[in-house]
DSSP file (Angstrom, degrees, kcal/mol; ACC not computed):
  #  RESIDUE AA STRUCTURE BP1 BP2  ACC     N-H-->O    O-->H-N    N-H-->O    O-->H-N    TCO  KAPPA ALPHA  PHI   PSI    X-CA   Y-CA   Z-CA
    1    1 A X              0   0    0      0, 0.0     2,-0.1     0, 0.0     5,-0.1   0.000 360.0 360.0 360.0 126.6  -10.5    3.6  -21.8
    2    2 A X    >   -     0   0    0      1,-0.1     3,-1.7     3,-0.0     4,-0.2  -0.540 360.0-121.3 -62.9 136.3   -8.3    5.7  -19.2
    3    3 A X  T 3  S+     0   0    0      1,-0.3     3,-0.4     2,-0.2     4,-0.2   0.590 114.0  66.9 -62.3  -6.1   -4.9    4.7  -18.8
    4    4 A X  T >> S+     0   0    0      1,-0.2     3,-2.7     2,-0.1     4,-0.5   0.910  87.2  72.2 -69.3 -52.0   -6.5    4.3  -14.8
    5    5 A X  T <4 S+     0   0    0     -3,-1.7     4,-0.4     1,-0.3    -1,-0.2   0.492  72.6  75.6 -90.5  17.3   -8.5    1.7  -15.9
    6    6 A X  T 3> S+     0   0    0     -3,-0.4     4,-1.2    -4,-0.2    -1,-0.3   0.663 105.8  38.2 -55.7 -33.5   -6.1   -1.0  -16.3
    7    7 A X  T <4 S+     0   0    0     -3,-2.7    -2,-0.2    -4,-0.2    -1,-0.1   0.861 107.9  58.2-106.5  -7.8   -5.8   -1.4  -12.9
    8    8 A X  T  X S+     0   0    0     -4,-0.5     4,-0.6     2,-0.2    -2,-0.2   0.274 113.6  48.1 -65.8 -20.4   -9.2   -0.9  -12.0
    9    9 A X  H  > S+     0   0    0     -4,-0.4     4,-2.1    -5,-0.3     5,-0.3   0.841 108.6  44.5 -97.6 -35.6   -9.7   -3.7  -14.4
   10   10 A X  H  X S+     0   0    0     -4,-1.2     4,-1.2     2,-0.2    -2,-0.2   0.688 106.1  66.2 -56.2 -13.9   -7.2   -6.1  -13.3
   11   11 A X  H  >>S+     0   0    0      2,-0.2     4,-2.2     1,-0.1     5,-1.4   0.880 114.0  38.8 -65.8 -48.0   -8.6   -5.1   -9.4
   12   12 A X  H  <5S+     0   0    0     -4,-0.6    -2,-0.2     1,-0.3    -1,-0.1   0.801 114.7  49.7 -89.9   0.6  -11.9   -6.9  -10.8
   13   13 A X  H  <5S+     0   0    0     -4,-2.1    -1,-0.3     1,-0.2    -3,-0.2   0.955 122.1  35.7 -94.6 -36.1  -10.4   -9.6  -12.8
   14   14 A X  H  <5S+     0   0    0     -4,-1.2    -2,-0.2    -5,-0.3    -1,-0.2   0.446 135.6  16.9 -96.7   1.3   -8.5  -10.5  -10.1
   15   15 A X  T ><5S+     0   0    0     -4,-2.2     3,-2.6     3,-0.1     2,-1.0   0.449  81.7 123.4-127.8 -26.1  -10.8   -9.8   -7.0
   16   16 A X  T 3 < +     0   0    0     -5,-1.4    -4,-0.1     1,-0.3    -2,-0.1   0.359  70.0  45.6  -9.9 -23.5  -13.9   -9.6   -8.4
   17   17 A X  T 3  S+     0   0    0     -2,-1.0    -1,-0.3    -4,-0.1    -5,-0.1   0.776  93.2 111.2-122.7 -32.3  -16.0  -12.1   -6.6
   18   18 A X    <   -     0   0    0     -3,-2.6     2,-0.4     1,-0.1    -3,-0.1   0.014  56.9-147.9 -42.9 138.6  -14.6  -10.9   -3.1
   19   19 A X        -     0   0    0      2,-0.0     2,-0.3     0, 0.0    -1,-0.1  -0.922  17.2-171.7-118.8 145.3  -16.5   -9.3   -0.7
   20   20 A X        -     0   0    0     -2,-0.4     2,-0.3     4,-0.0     0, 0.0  -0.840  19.0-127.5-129.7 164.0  -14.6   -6.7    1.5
   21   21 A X     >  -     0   0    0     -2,-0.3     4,-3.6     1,-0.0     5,-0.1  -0.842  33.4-114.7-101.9 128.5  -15.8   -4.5    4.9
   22   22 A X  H  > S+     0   0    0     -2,-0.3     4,-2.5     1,-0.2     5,-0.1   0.737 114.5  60.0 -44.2 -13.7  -15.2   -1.0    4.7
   23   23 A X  H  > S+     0   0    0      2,-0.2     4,-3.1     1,-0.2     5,-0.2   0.967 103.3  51.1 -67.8 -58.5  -12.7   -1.2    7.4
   24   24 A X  H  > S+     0   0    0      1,-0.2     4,-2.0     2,-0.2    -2,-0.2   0.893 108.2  51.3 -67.8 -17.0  -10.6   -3.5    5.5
   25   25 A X  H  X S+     0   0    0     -4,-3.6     4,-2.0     2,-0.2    -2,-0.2   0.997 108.5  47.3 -86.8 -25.7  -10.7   -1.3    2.8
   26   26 A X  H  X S+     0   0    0     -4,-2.5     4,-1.8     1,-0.2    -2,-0.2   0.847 109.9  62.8  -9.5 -54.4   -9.6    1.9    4.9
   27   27 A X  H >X S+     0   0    0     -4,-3.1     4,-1.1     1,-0.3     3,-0.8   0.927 106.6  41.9 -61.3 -55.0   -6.9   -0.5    6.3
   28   28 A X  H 3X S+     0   0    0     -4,-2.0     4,-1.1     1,-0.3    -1,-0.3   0.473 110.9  49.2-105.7  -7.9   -5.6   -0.8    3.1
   29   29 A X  H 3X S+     0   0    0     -4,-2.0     4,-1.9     2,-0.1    -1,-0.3   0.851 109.2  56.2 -99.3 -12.3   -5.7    2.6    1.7
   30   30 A X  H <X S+     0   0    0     -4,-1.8     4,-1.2    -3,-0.8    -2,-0.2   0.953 109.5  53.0 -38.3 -72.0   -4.0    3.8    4.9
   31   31 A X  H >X S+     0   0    0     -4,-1.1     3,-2.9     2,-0.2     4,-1.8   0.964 107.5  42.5   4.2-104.0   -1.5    1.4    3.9
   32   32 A X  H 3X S+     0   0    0     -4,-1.1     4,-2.1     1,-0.3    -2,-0.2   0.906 113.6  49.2 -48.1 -39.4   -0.8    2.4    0.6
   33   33 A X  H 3< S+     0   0    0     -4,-1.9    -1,-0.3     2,-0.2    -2,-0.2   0.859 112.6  59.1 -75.2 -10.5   -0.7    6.5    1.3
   34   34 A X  H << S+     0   0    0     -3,-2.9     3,-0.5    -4,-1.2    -2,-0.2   0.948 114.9  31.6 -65.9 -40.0    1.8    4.9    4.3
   35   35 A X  H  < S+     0   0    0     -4,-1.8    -2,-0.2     1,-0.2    -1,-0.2   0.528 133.8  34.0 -86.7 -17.8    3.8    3.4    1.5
   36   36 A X    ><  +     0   0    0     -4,-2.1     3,-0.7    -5,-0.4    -1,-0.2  -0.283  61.0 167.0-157.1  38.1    3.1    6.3   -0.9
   37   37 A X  G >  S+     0   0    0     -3,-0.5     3,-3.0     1,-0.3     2,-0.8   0.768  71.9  81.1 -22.4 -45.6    2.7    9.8    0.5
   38   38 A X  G 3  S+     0   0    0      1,-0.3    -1,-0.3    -3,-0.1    -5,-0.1   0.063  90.6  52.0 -53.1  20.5    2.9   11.2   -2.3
   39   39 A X  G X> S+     0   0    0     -2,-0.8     4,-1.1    -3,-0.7     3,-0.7   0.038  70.8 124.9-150.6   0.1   -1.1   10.1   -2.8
   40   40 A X  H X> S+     0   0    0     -3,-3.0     4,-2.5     1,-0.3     3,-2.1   0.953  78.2  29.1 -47.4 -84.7   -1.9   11.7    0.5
   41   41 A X  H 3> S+     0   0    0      1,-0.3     4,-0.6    -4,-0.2    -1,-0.3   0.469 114.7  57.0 -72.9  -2.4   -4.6   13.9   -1.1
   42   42 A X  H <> S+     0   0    0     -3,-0.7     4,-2.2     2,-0.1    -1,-0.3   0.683 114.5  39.1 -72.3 -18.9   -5.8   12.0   -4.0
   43   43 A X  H <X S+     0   0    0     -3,-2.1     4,-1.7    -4,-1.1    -2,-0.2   0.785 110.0  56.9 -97.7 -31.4   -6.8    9.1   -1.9
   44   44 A X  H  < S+     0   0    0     -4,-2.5    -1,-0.2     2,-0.2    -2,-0.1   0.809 114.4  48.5 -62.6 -31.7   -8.1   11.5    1.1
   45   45 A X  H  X S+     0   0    0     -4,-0.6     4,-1.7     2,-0.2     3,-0.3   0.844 110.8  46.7 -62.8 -58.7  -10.4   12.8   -2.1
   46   46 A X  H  X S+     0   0    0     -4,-2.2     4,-1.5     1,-0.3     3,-0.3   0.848 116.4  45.8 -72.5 -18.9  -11.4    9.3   -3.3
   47   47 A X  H  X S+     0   0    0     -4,-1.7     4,-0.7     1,-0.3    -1,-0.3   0.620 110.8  47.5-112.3   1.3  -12.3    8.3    0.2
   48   48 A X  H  4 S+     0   0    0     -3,-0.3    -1,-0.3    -4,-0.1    -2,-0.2   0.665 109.5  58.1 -91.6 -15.2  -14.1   11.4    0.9
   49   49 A X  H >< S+     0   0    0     -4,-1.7     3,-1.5    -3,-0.3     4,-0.5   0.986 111.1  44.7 -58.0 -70.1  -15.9   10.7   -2.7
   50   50 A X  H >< S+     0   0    0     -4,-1.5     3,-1.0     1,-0.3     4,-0.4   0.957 112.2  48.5 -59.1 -53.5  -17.1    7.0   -1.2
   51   51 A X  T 3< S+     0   0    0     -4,-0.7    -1,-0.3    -5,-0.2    -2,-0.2   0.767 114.9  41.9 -68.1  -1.3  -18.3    8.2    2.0
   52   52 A X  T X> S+     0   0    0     -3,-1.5     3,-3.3     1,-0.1     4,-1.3   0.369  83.8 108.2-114.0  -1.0  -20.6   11.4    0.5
   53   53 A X  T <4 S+     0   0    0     -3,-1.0     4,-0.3    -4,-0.5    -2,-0.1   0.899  85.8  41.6 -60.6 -35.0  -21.9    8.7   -2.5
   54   54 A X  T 34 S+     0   0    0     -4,-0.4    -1,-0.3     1,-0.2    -2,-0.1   0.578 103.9  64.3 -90.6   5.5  -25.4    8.8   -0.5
   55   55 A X  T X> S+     0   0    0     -3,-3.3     3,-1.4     1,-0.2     4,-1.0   0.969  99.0  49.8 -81.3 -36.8  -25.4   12.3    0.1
   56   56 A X  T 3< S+     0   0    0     -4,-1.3    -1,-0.2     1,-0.3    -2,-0.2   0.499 106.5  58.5 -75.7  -7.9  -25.6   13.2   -3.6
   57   57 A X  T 34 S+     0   0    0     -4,-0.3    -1,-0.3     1,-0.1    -2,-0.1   0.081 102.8  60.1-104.8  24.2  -28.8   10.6   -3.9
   58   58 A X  T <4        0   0    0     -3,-1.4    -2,-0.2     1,-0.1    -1,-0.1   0.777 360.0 360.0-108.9 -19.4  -30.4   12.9   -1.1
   59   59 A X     <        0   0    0     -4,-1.0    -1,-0.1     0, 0.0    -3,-0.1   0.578 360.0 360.0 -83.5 360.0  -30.4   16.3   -3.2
């Protein structure tokens, strides 16, 4: 286990059963790189990741 996925498990033990709209999540990574610049480009990365996940089932 990656020291990452402590909080990627505590996201599902503690949210798990929610269901969210991509907007609200956007809202809420906007958020956080507003609170946390310093994440600018990892998060601009993960969210360019989520939005290309169906390109990579096209090739």
């Amino acid at each position: 286990m990656y020291f990452t996925d402590r909080g990627i498990e505590e996201l599902t033990e503690r949210r798990g059963d929610e269901q969210v709209s991509i907007d609200w999540l956007a809202e809420r990574l906007r958020d956080f790189v507003d609170q946390n610049p310093e994440f600018e480009t990892p998060i601009e990365r993960f969210a360019t990741y989520l939005a290309r996940l169906d390109d990579e089932d096209d090739e």
